[in-house]
N, C-alpha and C positions, 0 to 999 in steps of 0.2 A: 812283651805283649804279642810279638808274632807266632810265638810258640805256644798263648793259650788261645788264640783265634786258631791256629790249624786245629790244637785237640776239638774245640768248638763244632768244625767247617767234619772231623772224625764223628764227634759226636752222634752229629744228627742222625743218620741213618738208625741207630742202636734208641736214639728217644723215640725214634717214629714208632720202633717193632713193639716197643715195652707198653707207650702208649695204649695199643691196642689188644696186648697179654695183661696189662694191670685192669684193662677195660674187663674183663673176664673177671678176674681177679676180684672189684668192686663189684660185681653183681650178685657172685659165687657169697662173698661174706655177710650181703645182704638177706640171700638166701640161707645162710644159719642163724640170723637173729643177731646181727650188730647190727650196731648205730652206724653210721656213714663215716662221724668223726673218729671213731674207733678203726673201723677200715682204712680211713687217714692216716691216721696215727701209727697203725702199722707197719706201711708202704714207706711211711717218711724216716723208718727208725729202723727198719733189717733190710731192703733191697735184697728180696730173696725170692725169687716166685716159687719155686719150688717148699722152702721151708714157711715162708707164710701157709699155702694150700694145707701144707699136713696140721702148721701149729692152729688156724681157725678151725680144722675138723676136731681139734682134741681142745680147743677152747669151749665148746658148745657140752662138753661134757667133763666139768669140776673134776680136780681132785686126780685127775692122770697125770700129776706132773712128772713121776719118774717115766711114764711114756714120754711125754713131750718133749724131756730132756734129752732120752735115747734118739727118737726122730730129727731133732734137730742136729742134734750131733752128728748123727749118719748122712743125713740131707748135707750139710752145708762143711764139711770136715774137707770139701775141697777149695773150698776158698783160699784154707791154709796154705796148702800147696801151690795154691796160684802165688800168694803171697811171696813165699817162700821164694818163686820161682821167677819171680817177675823182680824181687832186690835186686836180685843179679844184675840186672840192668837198669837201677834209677842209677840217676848221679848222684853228686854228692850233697845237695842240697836234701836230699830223704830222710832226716833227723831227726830225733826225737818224736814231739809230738804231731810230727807230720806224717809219720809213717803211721802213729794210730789213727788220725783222721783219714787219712785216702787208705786205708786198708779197711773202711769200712764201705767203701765205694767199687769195692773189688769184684765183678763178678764174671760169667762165661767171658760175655761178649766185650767188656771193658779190658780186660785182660786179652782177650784176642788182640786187638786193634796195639794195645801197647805192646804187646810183642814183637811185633813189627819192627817197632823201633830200637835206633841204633841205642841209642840210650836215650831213657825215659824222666826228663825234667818234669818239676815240682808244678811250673808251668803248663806244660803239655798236659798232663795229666791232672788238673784241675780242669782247664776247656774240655778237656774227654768229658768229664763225669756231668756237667752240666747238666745236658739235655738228656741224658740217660735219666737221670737222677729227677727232673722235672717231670719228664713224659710220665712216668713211673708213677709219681703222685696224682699229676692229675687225670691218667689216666684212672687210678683207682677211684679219683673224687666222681668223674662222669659215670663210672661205673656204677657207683651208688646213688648218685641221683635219678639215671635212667630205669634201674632195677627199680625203681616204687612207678613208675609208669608204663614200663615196655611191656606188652600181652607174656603173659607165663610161657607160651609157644615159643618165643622171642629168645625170651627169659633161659627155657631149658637148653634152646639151641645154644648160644651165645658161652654157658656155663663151659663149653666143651673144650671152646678153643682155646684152653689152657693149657689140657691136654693133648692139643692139638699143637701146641709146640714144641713139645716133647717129642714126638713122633718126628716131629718135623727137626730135630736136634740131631734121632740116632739113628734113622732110615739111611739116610747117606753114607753115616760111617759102616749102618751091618751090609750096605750092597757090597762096598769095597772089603768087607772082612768076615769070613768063615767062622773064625775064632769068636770075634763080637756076635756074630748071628746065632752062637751056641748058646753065649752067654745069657741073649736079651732073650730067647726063648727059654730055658732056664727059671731067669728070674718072672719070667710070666707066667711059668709053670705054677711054681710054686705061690705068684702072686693067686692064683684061680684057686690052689687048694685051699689058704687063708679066707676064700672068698665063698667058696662052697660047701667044702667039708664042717657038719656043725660041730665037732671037737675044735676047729681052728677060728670057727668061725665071732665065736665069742672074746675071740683075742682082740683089742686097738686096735684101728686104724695107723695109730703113729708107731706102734712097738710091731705090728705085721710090718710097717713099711724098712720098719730098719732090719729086722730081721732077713730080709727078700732081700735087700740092699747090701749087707754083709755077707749072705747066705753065695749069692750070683757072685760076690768079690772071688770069694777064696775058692768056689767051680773055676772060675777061670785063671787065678791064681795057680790052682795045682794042675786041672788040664794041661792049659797054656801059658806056662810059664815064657816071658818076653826077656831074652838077653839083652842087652847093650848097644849091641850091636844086628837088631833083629829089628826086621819093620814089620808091619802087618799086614797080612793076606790079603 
């Protein structure tokens, strides 16, 4: 018990932030034309802010599922590796069908926090997910309730600061890194030509986003190839 009250005591900081990115998140979905329970439903079943965002832009338009497939894959293909990376340090209680449950509660900032740790009990990391995992919902739920009363001004503002965490994700990492500041201008480049040019312009949203996403990988991949033993700029 004293090991899922710390994850707990871990938690909270990570429900407070999601809280107020799912709060976006709910308003954002409201503004495509779901139901509120739908935006629920969502938030309660992928804990993905990123691959929600792209999968409600390519829900509002039937029938792109091999977009949506590509997107999601590209978006969320690092969880794996977190996964991957983070065994290394459960103990031994992580068996079977326990590693499929909490592998579904895996994300940036969950995975940070377990890092940390010497090694990662079944305990500790169920008090981790808690309040990430609550915040999360009902953040999305206020989201959707307020989107049908807040002024559209409100409304437009609010929409942003989703992607306002994202900025706020890789601005730290491109100060301290040359290499990263290549890449993220890069894939912005190319983001703006999907976005302007009317030959690109007619492509998805979810098949542009992974194409940018892969496209930015392997610019830095061959530029900047990272040794073993090499840190970054």
């Amino acid at each position: 018990m004293k090991s899922f009250n710390r994850g707990l005591k871990a938690g909270v900081p990570i429900g407070l932030g999601y809280l107020s990115v799912s709060f976006s998140f709910g308003i954002i979905a409201i503004s495509y034309g779901l139901e509120w329970w739908q935006a629920v439903l969502i938030s309660t079943t992928t804990l993905t802010s990123a691959g929600q965002l792209a999968g409600v832009s390519l829900m509002v338009n039937p029938g792109l599922y091999v977009d949506m497939f590509l997107s999601q894959i590209t978006v969320n293909i690092r969880y794996s590796f977190m996964s991957v990376s983070l065994s290394q340090k459960t103990s031994k209680e992580f068996r079977g069908i326990r590693r499929l449950i909490f592998g579904f509660f895996i994300t940036d900032e969950i995975f940070a926090v377990a890092s940390n740790e010497k090694e990662v009990s079944t305990k500790f990391f169920a008090g981790l997910t808690v309040f990430p995992y609550v915040g999360w919902a009902l953040g999305t739920l206020l989201g959707t309730l307020m989107g049908n009363v807040l002024p559209e001004a409100v409304m437009n503002a609010l929409c942003i600061a989703i992607y306002g965490m994202f900025v706020a994700i890789v601005v730290p990492k491109v100060r301290d890194s040359s290499k990263l500041l290549a890449v993220v201008l890069f894939a912005v480049a190319l983001s703006s030509l999907f976005f302007y040019l009317p030959t690109l312009s007619g492509i998805s949203q979810g098949l542009s986003i992974s194409i940018c996403a892969v496209a930015a990988a392997i610019f830095g991949a061959l530029l900047f190839p990272v040794k073993e033993d090499d840190s970054c700029e």
